[in-house]
Every structure is written in C-alpha cells, then in structure tokens.
N, C-alpha and C positions, 0 to 999 in steps of 0.2 A: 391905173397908176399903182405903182405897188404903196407907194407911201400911204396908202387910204386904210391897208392891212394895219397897220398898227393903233389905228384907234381904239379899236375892240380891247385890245389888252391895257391900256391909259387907262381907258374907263373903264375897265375893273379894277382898276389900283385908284381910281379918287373914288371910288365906291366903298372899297375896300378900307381905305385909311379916309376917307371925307364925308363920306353917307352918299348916298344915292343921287341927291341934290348936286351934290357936285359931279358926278359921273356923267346927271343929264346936261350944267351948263355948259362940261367940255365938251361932248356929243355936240349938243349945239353949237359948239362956238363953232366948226369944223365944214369946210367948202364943201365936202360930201363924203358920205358913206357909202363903204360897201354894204350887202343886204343883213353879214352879220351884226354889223355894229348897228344899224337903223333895225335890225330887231330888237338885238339889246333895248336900245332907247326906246320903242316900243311898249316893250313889257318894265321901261323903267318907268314911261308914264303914265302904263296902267297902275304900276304897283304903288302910285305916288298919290292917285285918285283924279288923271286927266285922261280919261275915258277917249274923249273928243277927240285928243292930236294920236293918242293909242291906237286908236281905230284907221284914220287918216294914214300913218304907218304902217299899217298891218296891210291895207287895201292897197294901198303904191305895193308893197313886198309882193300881192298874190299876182299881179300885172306883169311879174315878170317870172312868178312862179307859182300857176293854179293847183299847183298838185302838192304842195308843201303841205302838209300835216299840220306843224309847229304854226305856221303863217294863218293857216283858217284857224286852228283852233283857238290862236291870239285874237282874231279879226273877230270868232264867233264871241271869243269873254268880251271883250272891247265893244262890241255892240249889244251884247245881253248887259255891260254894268252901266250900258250908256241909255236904256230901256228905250233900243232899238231892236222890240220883240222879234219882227218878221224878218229883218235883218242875222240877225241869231240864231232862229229857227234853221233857216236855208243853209248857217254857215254851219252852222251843228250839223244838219244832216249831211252837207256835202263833205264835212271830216269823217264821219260815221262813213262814208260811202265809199273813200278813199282805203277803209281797211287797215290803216295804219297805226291807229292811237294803240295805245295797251291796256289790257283790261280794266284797271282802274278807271282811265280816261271816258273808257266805254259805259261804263258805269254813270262816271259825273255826265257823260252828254246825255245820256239817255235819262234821266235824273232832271237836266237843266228843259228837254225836251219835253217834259211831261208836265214840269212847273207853267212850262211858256204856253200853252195848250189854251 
C-alpha cells in the first residue's frame, strides 16, 4: 500500500520538532510499516534505551532481508546493549562477512568483537 511510504517522513518531523518520543508513539500508533520506517523505529528504540523491542525489530527486518548490512549491524548493537553476548558475536561477524560496513564500522565490530571474547 503506498500510504505506508509516508510514515518515515511524519516521523522525522515529530522527531524533528517533538523529540524522539514522539516520532516513536506515531510509529507506533500506525497499522504497519514499511521496513524503512520499522528500522527507523528500531534504532529509535535503541537510541531511547529499549534494547528488547530494538532487537525484536531488527530480527523481523533480517527475515525478510539477511543480507542487509544496516539491519545486522542494528540487530548486532541491539543485542550487544541488551548483553545478549553470543547473539552479538555471530551478528557482528556475519556483518563483518557481508563485506559492506566502512572502515570505521570495521573497526568498531572488530573492537566490539574482541571486548565480547
């Protein structure tokens, strides 16, 4: 349904002018997301400190796309802050394996990889 596309942009404007809080109750309030907007919300509820439903989001997003970069490496923060070590490990290495992060990124997994050890 195309009406689902315009979430994503609402909730960056009650983000924008409302804080984050409000970005995640519109997300919420809403029949369903496309996979942009439910990542948004994702990394809105990681950024907020609900690790638990971040994760849950992240995991629905790789089910319909394993090979997403952006998706594990949300999935691997989301369960490294939710100190769902072995969980973290695998998803850190399987973004590492994908080839796609940037060097920075490469850096912090390989960095968050050695801590989880």
């Amino acid at each position: 349904n195309a009406g689902h596309v315009v979430h994503l942009p609402w909730a960056k404007y009650h983000h924008k002018f409302s804080g984050l809080d409000s970005a995640i109750l519109y997300l919420e309030g809403q029949e369903s997301l496309n996979d942009s907007a439910s990542a948004y919300l994702a990394a809105a509820y990681h950024k907020t400190g609900n690790f638990a439903r971040s994760l849950v989001l992240y995991e629905e997003l790789l089910l319909t796309d394993q090979t997403n970069g952006l998706y594990l490496l949300g999935y691997a923060l989301a369960a490294d802050s939710s100190g769902a070590d072995s969980i973290a490990r695998d998803a850190y290495r399987r973004a590492l394996s994908l080839g796609q992060p940037g060097a920075s990124s490469v850096d912090f997994i390989r960095q968050r990889l050695t801590a989880l050890q």
